[in-house]
matplotlib code that plots the C-alpha trace (Angstrom):
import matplotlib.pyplot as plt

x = [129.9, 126.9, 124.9, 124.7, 123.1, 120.4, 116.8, 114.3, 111.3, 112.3, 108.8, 107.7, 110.7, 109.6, 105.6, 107.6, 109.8, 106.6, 104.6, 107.5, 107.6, 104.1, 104.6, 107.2, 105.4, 101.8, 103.5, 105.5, 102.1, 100.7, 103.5, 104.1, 107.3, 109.1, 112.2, 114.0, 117.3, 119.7, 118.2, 114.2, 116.2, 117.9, 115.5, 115.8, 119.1, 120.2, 117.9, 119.3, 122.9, 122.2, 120.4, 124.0, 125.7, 123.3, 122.5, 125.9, 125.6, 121.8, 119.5, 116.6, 118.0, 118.6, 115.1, 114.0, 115.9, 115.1, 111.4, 111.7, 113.4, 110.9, 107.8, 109.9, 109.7, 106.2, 105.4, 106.8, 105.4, 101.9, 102.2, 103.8, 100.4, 98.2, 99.1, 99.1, 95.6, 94.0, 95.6, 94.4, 90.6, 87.1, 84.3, 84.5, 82.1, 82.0, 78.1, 77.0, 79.1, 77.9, 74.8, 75.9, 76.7, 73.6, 71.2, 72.8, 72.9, 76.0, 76.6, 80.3, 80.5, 78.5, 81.8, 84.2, 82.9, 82.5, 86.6, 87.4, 85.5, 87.2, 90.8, 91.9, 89.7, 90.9, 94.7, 93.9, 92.2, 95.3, 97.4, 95.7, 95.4, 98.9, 100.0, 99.7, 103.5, 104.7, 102.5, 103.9, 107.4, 106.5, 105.0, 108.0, 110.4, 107.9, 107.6, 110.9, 111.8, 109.5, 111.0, 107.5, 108.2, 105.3, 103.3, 105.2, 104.9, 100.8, 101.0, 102.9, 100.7, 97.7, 99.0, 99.5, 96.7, 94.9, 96.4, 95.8, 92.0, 92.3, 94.3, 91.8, 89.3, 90.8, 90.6, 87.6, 85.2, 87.5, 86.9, 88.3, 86.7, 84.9, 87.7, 86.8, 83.3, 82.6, 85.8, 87.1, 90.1, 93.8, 95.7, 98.6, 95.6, 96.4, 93.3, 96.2, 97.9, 94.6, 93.2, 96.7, 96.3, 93.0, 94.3, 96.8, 99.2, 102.5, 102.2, 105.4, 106.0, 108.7, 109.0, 110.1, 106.8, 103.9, 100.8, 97.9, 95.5, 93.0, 89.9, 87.9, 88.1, 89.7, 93.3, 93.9, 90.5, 91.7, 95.0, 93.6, 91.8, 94.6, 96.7, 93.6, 94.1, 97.8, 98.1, 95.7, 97.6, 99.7, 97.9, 97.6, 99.4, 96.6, 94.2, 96.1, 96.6, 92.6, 92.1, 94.1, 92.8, 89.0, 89.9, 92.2, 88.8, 86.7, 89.7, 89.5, 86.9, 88.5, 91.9, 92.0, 89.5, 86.9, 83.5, 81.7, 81.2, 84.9, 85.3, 83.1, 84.3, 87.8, 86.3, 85.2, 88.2, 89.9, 88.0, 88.2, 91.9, 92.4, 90.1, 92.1, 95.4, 94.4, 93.0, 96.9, 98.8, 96.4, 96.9, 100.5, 101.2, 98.8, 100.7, 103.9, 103.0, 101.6, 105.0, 107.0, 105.0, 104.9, 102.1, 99.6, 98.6, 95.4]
y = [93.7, 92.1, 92.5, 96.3, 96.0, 92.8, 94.5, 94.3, 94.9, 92.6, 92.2, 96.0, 96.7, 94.3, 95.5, 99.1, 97.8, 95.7, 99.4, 101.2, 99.0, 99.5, 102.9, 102.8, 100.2, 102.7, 105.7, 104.8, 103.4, 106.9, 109.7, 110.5, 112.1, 112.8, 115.0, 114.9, 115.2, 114.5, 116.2, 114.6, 111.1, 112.6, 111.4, 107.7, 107.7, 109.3, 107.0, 104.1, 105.9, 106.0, 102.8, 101.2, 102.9, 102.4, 98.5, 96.8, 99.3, 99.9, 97.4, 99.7, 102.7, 101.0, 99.5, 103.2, 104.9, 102.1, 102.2, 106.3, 105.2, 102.8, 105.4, 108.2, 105.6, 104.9, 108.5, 108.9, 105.3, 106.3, 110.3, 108.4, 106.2, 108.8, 111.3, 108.0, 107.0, 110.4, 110.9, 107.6, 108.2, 109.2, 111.6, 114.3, 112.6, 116.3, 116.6, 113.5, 114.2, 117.3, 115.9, 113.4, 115.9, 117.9, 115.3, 114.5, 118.4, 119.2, 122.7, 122.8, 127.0, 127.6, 125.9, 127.3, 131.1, 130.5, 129.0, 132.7, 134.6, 132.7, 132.6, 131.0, 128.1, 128.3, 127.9, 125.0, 122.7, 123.7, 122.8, 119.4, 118.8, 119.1, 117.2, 113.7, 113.9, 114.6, 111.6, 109.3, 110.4, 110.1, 106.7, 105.7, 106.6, 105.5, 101.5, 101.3, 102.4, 99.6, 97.3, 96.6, 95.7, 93.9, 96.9, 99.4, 96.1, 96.3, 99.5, 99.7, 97.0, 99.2, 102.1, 100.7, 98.7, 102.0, 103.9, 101.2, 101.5, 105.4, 105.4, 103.0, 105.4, 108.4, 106.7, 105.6, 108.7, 111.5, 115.2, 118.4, 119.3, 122.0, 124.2, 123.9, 123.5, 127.0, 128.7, 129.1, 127.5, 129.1, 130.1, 127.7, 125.0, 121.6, 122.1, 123.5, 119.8, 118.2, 119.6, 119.4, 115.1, 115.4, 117.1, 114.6, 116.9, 117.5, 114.9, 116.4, 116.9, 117.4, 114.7, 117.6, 119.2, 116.6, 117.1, 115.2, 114.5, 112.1, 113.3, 110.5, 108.6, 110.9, 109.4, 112.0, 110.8, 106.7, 107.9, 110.0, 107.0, 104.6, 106.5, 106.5, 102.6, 102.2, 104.2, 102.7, 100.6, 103.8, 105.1, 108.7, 109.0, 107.0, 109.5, 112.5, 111.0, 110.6, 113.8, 115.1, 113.2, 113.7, 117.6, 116.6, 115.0, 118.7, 120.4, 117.3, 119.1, 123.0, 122.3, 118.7, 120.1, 117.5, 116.5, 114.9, 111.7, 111.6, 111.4, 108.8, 106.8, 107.5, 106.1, 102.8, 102.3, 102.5, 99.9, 97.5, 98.1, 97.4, 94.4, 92.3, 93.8, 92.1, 89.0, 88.8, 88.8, 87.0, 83.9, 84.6, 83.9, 81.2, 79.7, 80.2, 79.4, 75.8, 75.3, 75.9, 73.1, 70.9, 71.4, 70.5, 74.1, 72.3]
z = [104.8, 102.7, 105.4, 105.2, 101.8, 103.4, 102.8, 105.3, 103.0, 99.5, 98.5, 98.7, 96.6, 94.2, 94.0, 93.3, 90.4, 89.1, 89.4, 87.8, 84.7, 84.5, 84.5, 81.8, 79.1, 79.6, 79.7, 76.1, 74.4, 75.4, 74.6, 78.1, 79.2, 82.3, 83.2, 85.6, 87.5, 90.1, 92.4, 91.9, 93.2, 96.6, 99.0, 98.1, 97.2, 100.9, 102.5, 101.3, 101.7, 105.6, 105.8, 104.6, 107.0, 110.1, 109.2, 111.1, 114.3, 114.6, 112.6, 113.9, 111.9, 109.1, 108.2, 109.4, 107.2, 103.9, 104.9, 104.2, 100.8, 100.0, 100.9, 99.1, 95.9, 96.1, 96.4, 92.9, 91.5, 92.4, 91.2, 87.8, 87.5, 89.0, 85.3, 83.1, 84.5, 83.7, 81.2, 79.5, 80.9, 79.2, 79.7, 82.5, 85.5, 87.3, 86.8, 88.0, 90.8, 91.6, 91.4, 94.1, 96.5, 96.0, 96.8, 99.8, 100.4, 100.5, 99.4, 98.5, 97.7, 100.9, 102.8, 101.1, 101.8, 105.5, 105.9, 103.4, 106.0, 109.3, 108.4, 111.9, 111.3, 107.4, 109.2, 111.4, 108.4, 106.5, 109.1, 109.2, 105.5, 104.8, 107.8, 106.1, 105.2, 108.5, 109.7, 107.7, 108.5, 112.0, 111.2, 109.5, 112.7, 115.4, 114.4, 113.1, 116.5, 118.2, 115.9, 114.4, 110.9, 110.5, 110.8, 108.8, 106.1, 106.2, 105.9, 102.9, 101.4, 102.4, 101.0, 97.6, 97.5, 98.2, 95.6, 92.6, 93.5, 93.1, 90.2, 88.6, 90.1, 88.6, 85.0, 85.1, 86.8, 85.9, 87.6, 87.8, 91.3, 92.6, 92.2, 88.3, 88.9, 91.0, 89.6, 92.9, 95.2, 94.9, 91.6, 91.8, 92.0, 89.8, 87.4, 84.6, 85.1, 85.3, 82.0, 80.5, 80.9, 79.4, 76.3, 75.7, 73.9, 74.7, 77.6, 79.1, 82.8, 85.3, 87.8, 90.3, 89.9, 89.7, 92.2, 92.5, 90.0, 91.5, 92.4, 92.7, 95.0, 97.6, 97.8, 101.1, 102.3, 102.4, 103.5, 106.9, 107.9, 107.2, 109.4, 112.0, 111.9, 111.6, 114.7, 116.8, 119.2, 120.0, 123.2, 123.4, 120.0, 118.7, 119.4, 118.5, 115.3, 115.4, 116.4, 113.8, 110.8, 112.3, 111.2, 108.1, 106.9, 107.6, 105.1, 102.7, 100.5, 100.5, 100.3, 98.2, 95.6, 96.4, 96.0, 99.0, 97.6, 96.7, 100.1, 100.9, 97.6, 99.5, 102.6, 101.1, 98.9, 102.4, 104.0, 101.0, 100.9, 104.8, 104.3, 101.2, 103.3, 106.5, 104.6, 102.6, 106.1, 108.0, 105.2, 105.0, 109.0, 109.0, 106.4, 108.2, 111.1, 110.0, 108.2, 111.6, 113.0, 110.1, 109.2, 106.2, 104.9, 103.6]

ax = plt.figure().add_subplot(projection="3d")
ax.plot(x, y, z, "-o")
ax.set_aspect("equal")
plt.show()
């Protein structure tokens, strides 16, 4: 019977509740509030319900169905610290920014009028920017399927790792975006919530209804290239997946709200993250592995 409850990811549920009471301790010393109801908790709470119920007759399921709890946790974690980290940041760093992109010559408004004059090709980069979900459900159901745990692990550890850096990011070069800079982008855009942190008043939100508030670095950016690598030893998935995120990173900059060199930032807070990820397991096997043979670590 104990067994249905056994976790197959204790660590990653122990960064979460580290992250969470982080969360709480910053989020009292700064007035923020959160609401919230039964219903905000439904998606952990039936993942874990079906992970006891699968764990005796298909150990597969089960880890499939707690590692779709444990991303469904994180989600919420890193929206949490994503609010506290802007709302606790300093001067607006839109201008230099801008500035960025302009001596590289990127002309953001120049874009953004050809995808409002070519809706098909506005569908397909909306299509791809919103797929990141779906990926990481299918990720989620493909490995737990192979029974690769060790690769849903990393790229958990990635993820977080990933989404630290940005939060940091976020507090430290805060932006509104283009979609504040050139008054354009959709109505129901989160510029309201963004300048709502930087007023610091009434620092009241529903957990039902947070969106993302980091623009830079480019958490979507990091995450399309994650995926990229976590897929990569998938065969023609792999390159699907490519293929897919190759166009998520064309809609990155219309449909996120981003500057260009949020996206490279995002690029390069991937490939730091992937490296201290790799570096972490790699030590961690070589240690095991010297202990199975008994041997000196050292």
């Amino acid at each position: 019977m104990l067994s249905r409850f056994k976790t197959d990811f204790a660590p990653e549920w122990l960064a979460l509740l580290v992250l969470a009471a982080l969360n709480l301790l910053w989020g009292r010393a700064i007035g923020f509030h959160l609401t919230a109801d039964w219903s905000d908790g439904k998606l952990v709470g039936c993942g874990i319900a079906v992970m006891i119920l699968l764990r005796c007759f298909w150990p597969r399921g089960g880890m499939m169905a707690e590692y779709f709890s444990l991303t469904a946790a994180a989600t919420v974690a890193f929206g949490v610290l994503s609010y506290l980290s802007l709302a606790s940041s300093g001067a607006m760093a839109d201008a230099p920014l801008l500035a960025a992109d302009r001596a590289l010559g990127f002309d953001w408004m120049t874009g953004y009028r050809f995808l409002l004059a070519h809706s098909l090709i506005a569908s397909v980069l909306g299509f791809a920017y919103v797929s990141m979900v779906y990926q990481a459900l299918y990720f989620c159901v493909l490995f737990s399927l192979m029974d690769n745990k060790q690769q849903l692990r990393e790229m958990f550890w990635l993820v977080l790792v990933t989404g630290l850096l940005t939060s940091a990011g976020a507090m430290l070069f805060p932006a509104l975006g283009p979609y504040n800079t050139f008054h354009a982008g959709p109505p129901d855009s989160f510029v309201p919530v963004m300048k709502h942190l930087k007023s610091g008043k009434d620092l009241s939100f529903a957990l039902g209804h947070m969106t993302g508030v980091v623009s830079f670095p480019s958490f979507h950016t990091a995450m399309a290239l994650a995926y990229v690598w976590g897929f990569r030893r998938t065969g023609p998935i792999g390159w699907a997946i490519a293929a897919l995120n190759l166009v998520m990173l064309g809609a990155i900059p219309y449909f996120g709200g981003h500057y260009l060199v949020d996206m490279i930032a995002g690029a390069g807070v991937m490939l730091v993250s992937l490296a201290a990820t790799r570096l972490w397991f790699l030590a961690g096997l070589g240690h095991r592995h010297n202990a199975v043979l008994g041997e000196n670590p050292a």
